[in-house]
C-alpha positions as a LaTeX table, in Angstrom:
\begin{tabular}{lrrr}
\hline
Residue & $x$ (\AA) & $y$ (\AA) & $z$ (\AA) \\
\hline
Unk1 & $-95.07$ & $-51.35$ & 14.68 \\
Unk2 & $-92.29$ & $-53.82$ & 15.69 \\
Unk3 & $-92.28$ & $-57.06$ & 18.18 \\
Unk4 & $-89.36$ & $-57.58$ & 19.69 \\
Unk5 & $-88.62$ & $-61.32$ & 20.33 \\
Unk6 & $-85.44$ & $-61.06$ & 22.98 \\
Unk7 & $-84.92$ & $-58.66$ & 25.99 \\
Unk8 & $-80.94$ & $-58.87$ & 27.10 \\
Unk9 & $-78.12$ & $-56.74$ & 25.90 \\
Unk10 & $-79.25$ & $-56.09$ & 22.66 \\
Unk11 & $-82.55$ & $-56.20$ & 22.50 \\
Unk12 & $-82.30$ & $-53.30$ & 24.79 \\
Unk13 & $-80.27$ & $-51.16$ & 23.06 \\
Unk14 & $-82.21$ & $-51.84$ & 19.97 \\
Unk15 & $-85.69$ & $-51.47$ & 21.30 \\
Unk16 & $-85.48$ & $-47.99$ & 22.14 \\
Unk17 & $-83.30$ & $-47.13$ & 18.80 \\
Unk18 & $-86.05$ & $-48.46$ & 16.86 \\
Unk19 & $-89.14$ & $-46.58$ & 18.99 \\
Unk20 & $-87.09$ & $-43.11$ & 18.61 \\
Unk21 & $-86.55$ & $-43.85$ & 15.00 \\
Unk22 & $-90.41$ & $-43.97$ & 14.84 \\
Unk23 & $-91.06$ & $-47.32$ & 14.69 \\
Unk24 & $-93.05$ & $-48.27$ & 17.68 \\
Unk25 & $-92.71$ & $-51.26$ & 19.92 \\
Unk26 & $-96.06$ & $-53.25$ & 20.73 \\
Unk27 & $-94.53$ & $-55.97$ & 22.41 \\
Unk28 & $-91.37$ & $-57.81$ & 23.68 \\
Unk29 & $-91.22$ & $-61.20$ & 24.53 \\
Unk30 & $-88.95$ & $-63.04$ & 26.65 \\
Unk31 & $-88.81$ & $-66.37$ & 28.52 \\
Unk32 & $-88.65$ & $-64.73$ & 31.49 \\
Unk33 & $-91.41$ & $-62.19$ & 32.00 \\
Unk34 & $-89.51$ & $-59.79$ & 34.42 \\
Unk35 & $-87.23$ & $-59.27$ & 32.11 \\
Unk36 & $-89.91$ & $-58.20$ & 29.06 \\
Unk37 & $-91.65$ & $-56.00$ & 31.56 \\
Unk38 & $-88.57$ & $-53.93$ & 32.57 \\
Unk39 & $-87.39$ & $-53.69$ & 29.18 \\
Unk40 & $-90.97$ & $-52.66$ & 28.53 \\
Unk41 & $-91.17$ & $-49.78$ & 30.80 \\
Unk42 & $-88.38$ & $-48.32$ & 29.35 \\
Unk43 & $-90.08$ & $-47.20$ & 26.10 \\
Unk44 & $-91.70$ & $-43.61$ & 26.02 \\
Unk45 & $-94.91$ & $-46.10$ & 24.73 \\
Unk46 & $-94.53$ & $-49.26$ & 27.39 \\
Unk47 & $-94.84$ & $-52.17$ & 24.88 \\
Unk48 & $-97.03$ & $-54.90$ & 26.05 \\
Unk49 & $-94.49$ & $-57.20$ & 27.90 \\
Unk50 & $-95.15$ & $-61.05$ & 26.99 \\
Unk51 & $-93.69$ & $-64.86$ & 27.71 \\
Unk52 & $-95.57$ & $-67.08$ & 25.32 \\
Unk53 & $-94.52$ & $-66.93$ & 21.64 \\
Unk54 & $-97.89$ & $-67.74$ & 20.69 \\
Unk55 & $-99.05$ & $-64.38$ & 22.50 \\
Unk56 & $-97.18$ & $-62.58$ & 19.17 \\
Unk57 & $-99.31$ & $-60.48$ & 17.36 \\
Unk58 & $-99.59$ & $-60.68$ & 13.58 \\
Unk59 & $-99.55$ & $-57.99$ & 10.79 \\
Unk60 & $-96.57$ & $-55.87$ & 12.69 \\
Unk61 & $-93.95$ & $-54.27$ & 10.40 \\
Unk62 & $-91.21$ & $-56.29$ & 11.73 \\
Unk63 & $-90.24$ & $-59.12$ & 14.17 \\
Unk64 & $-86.87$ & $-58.46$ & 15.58 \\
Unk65 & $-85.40$ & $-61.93$ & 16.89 \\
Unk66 & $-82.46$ & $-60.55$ & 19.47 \\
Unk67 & $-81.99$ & $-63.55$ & 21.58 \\
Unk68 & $-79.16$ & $-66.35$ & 21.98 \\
Unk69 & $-77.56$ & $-67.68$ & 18.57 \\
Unk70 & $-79.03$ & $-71.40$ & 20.05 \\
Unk71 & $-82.03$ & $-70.16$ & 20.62 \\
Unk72 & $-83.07$ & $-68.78$ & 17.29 \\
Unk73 & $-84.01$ & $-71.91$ & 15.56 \\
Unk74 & $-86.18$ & $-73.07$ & 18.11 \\
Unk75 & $-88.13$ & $-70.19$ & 18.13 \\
Unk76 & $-88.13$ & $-69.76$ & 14.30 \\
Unk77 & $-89.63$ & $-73.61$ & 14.48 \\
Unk78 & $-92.04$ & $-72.72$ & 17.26 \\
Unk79 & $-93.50$ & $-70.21$ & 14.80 \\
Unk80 & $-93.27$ & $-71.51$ & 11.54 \\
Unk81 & $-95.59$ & $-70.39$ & 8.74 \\
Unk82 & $-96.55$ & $-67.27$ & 10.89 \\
Unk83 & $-95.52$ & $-64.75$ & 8.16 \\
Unk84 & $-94.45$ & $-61.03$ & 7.70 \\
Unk85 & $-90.76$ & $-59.26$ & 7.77 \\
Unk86 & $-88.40$ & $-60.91$ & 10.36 \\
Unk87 & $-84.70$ & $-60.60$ & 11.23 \\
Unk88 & $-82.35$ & $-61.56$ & 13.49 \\
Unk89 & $-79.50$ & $-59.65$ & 15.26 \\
Unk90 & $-76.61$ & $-62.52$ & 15.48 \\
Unk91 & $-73.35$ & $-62.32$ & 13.33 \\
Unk92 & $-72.86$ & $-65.93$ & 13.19 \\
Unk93 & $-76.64$ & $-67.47$ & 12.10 \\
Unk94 & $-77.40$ & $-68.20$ & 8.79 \\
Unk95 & $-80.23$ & $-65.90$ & 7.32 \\
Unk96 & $-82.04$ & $-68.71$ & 6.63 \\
Unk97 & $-82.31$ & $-70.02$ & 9.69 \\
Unk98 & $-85.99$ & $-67.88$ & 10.21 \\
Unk99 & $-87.27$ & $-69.45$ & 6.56 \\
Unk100 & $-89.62$ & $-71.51$ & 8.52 \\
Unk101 & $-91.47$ & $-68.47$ & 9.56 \\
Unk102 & $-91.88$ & $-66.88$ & 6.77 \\
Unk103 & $-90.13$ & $-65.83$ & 3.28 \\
Unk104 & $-89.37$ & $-62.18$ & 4.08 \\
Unk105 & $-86.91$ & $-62.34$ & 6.39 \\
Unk106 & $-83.07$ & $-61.34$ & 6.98 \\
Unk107 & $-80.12$ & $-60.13$ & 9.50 \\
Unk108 & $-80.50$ & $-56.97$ & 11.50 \\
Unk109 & $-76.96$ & $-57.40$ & 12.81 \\
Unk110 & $-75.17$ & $-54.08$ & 15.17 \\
Unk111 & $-71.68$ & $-54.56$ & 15.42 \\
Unk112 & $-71.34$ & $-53.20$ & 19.05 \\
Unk113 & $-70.51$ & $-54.23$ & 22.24 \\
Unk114 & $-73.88$ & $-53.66$ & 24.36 \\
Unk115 & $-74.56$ & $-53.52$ & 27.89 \\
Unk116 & $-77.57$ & $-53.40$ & 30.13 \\
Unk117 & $-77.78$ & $-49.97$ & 31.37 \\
Unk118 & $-74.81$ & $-48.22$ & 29.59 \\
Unk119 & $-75.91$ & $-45.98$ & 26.78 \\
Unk120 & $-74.98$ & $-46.40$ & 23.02 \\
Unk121 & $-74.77$ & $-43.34$ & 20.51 \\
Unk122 & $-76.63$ & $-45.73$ & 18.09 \\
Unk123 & $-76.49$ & $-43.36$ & 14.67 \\
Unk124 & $-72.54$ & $-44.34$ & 14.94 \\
Unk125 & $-72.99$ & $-48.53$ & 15.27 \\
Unk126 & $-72.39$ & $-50.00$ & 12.19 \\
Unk127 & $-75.70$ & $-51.79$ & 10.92 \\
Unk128 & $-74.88$ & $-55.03$ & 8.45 \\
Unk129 & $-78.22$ & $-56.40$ & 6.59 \\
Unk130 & $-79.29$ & $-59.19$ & 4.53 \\
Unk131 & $-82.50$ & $-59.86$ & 3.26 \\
Unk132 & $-84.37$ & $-62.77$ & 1.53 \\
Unk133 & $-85.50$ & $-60.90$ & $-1.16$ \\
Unk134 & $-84.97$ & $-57.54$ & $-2.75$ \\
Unk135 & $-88.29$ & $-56.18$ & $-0.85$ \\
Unk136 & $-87.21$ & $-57.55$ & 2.23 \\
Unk137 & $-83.55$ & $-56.03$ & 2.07 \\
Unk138 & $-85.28$ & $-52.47$ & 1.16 \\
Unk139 & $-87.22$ & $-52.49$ & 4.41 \\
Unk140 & $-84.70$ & $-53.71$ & 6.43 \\
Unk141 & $-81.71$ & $-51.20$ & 4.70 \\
Unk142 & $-84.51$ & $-48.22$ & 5.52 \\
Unk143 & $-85.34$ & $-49.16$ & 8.90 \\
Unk144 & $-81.82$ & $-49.26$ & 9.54 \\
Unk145 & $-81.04$ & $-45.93$ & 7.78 \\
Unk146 & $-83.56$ & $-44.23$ & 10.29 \\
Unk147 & $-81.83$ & $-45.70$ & 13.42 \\
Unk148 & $-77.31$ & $-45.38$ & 11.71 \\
Unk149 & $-75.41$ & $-43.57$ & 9.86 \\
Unk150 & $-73.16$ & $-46.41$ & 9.24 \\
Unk151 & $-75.34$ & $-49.10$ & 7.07 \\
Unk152 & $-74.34$ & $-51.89$ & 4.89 \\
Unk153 & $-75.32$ & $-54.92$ & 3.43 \\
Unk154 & $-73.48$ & $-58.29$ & 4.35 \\
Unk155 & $-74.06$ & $-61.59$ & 3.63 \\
Unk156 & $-74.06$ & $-64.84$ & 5.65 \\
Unk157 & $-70.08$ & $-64.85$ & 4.85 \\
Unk158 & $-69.36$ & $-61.52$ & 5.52 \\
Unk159 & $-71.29$ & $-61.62$ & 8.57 \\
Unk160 & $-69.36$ & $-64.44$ & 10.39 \\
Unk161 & $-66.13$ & $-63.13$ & 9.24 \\
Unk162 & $-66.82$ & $-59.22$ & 10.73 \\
Unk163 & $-68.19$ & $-61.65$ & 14.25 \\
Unk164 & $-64.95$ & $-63.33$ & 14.42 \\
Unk165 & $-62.56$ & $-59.96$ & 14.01 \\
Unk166 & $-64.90$ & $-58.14$ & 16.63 \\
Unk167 & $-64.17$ & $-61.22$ & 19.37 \\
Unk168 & $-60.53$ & $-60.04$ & 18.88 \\
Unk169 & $-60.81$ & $-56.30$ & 18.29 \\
Unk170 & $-63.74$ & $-56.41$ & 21.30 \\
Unk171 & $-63.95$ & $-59.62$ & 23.92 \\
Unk172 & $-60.56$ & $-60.82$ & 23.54 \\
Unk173 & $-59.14$ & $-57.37$ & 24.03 \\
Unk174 & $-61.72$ & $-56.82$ & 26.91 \\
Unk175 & $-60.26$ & $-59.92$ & 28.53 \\
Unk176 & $-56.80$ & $-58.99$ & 28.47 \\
Unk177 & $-57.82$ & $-55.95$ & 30.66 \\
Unk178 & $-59.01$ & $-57.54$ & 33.05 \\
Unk179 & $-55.97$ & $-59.35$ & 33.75 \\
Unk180 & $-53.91$ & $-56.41$ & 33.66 \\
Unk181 & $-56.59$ & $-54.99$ & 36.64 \\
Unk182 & $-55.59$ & $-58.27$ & 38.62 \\
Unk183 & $-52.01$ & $-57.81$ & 38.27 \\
Unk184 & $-52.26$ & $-54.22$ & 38.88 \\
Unk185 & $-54.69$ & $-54.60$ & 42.23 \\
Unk186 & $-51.49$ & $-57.26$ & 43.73 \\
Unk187 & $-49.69$ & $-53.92$ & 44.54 \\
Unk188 & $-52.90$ & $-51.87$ & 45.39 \\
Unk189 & $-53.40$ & $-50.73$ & 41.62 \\
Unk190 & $-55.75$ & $-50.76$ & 39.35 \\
Unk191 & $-56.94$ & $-50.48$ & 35.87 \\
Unk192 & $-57.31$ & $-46.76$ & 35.90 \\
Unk193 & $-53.70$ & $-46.25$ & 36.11 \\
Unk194 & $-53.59$ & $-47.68$ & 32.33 \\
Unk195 & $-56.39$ & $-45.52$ & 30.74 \\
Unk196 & $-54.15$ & $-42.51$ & 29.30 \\
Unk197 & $-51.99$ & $-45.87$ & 27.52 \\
Unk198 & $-54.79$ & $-47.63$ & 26.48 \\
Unk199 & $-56.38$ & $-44.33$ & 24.43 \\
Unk200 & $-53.17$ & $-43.62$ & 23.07 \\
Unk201 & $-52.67$ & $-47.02$ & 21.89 \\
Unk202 & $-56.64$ & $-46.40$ & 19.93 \\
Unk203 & $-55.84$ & $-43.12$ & 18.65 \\
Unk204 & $-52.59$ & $-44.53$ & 16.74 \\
Unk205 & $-54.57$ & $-47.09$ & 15.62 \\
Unk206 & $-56.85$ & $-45.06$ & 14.31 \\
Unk207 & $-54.63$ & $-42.38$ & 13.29 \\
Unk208 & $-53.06$ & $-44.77$ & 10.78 \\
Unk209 & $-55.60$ & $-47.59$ & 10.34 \\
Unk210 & $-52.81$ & $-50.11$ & 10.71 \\
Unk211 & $-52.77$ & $-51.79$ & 13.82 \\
Unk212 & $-49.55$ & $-53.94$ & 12.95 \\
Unk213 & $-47.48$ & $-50.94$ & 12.08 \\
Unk214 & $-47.84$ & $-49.42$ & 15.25 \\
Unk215 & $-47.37$ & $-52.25$ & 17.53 \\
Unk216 & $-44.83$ & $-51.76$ & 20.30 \\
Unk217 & $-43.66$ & $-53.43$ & 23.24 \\
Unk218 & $-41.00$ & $-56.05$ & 24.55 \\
Unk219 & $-42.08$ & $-58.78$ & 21.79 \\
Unk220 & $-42.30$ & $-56.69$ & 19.53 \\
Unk221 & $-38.23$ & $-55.79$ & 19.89 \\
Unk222 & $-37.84$ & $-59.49$ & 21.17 \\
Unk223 & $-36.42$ & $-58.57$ & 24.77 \\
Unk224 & $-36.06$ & $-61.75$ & 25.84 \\
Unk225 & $-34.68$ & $-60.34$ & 29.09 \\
Unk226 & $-37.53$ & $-58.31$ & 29.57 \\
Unk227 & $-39.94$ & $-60.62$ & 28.81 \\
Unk228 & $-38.60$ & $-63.41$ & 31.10 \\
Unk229 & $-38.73$ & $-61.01$ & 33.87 \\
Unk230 & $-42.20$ & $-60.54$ & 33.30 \\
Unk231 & $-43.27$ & $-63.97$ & 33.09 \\
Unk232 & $-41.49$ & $-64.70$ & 36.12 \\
Unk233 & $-42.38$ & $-62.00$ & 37.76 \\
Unk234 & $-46.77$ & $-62.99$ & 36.83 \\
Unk235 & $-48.67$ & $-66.10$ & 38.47 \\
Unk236 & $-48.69$ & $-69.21$ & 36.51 \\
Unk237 & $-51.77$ & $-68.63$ & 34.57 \\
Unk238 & $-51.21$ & $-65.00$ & 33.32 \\
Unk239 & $-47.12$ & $-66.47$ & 32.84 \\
Unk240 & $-48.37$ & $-68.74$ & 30.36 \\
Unk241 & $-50.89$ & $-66.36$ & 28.59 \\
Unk242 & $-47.84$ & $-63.61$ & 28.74 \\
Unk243 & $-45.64$ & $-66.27$ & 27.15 \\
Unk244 & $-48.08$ & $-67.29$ & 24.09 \\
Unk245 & $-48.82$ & $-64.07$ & 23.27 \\
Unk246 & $-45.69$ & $-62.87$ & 23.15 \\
Unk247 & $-44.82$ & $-65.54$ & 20.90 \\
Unk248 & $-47.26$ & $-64.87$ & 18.61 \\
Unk249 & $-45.98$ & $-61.27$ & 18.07 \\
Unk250 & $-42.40$ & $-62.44$ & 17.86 \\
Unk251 & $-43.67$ & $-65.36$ & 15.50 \\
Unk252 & $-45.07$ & $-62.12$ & 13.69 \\
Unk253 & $-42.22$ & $-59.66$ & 13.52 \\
Unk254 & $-39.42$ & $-61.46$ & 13.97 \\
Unk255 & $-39.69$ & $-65.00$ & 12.11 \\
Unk256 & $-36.51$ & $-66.01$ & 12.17 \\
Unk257 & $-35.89$ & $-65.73$ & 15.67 \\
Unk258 & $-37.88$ & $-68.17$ & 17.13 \\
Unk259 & $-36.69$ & $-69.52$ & 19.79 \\
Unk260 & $-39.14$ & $-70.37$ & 22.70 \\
Unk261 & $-39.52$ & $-67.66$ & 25.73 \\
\hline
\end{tabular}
C-alpha cells in the first residue's frame, strides 16, 4: 500500500497510475481536506482522505511526497524519524531533503506536464529515480517499471538540469501560445487557426531530433523588414518580447550581424 502526501496536478495523475499498477492507495493527505477527498473518490478503492500529517499511517510500502518544492522540507521535518520508503516527485529538490524521515528514501520524479482532469497515457512519461541506497533505488526503479515504459535513474544533477530544459521545451513554449491566442483574438482569431503549424513544427523536430536545424522564420533569415513590421505592428509588451527573442535567434544564426532590431 502507498500514502500519498499531496493532492494537485500530480499527485493526481500519479495516484491512480500507482493503484492500476497494483499498488493500492490507503490514504492521501492534503492541507486542504476537499481536495484529499475528491482526489480520494477517484480511486476504484477510495483511499481514506486525511489533513493532519500525524493521521499517516505507518508500515505502508511507500510515501509519495507530491506537493510544492517549498513545502517538502517542512513536511519532511514535521515527520522526522517516522521511517519506511519515501520519495518525492520535484525535479529541483535535493534527495536528501526527506533524510529526516527516514534513510530509505529518493525521487519519484515524471517529467510531464499534468493537469487536473486531463488524462495522461502514463506507460509513455518518462520516470527519473534516485534512491538513498541500493534497496531503496530497487523498489523505487520496480514500482516505476509497473506504472512506464520509459524509466531511468537520475541524480540530484541530472534532475535539475532535465527541470530546467522542460520549463523551455514545456512552460515557456506554453506561454508563447498564449500570446499568439491574444494577438490572434484582436482580429476575431484564435489559437486554433495555428494547430496544423504548430504539429508540423513537432513532427520536424522529432523527425530529426534537432531542433536548431530546423528552425525557420524571419530571425532566422534576419528580415529585418519583416521583423520591424511585426514589432510595430504588436502592443508594447508582446513588441518587446518579439524583439528579444528574435535577437536571440539572430544572436544564434547569424553572429556577425548583430545589429539591434
Amino acid at each position: 500500500m502507498a500514502v500519498i502526501i499531496g493532492a494537485g496536478n500530480v499527485a493526481s495523475a500519479l495516484a491512480p497510475a500507482l493503484e492500476t499498477a497494483g499498488l493500492e492507495i490507503s490514504q492521501i493527505w492534503s492541507r486542504n481536506p476537499d481536495n484529499a477527498a475528491r482526489l480520494a473518490s477517484t480511486l476504484k478503492i477510495p483511499a481514506q482522505p486525511i489533513a493532519d500529517l500525524s493521521q499517516i499511517r505507518q508500515g505502508e510500502d511507500l510515501y509519495l511526497v507530491s506537493v510544492t518544492d517549498d513545502a517538502i522540507r517542512p513536511i519532511a521535518q514535521r515527520m522526522k524519524g517516522f521511517g519506511g520508503l519515501w520519495a518525492h516527485t520535484s525535479g529541483s529538490v535535493d534527495a536528501d531533503v526527506l533524510s529526516d524521515i527516514t534513510d530509505t528514501y529518493g525521487v519519484f520524479y515524471p517529467l510531464q506536464t499534468f493537469t487536473r482532469g486531463i488524462t495522461v497515457e502514463m506507460s509513455e512519461v518518462p520516470l527519473y529515480i534516485e534512491g538513498s541506497d541500493a534497496a531503496s533505488r530497487q523498489s523505487l526503479l520496480e514500482i516505476a517499471g509497473r506504472i512506464s515504459r520509459r524509466v531511468s535513474l537520475a541524480d540530484s544533477s541530472r534532475r535539475r538540469r532535465l527541470h530546467a530544459a522542460a520549463v523551455f521545451a514545456c512552460n515557456f513554449v506554453n506561454y508563447m501560445w498564449s500570446v499568439a491566442d491574444d494577438i490572434l483574438r484582436e482580429e476575431g482569431d484564435d489559437i486554433s487557426v495555428l494547430f496544423p503549424l504548430i504539429e508540423e513544427t513537432m513532427r520536424k523536430m522529432e523527425a530529426t531530433g534537432d531542433p536548431a536545424a530546423v528552425q525557420t522564420g524571419p530571425a532566422r533569415r534576419n528580415d529585418k523588414g519583416v521583423m520591424d513590421g511585426h514589432a510595430r505592428l504588436l502592443s508594447p509588451e508582446h513588441s518587446e518580447l518579439y524583439r528579444t527573442v528574435s535577437e536571440k535567434i539572430i544572436n544564434r544564426y547569424h553572429p556577425n550581424e548583430r545589429d539591434q532590431l
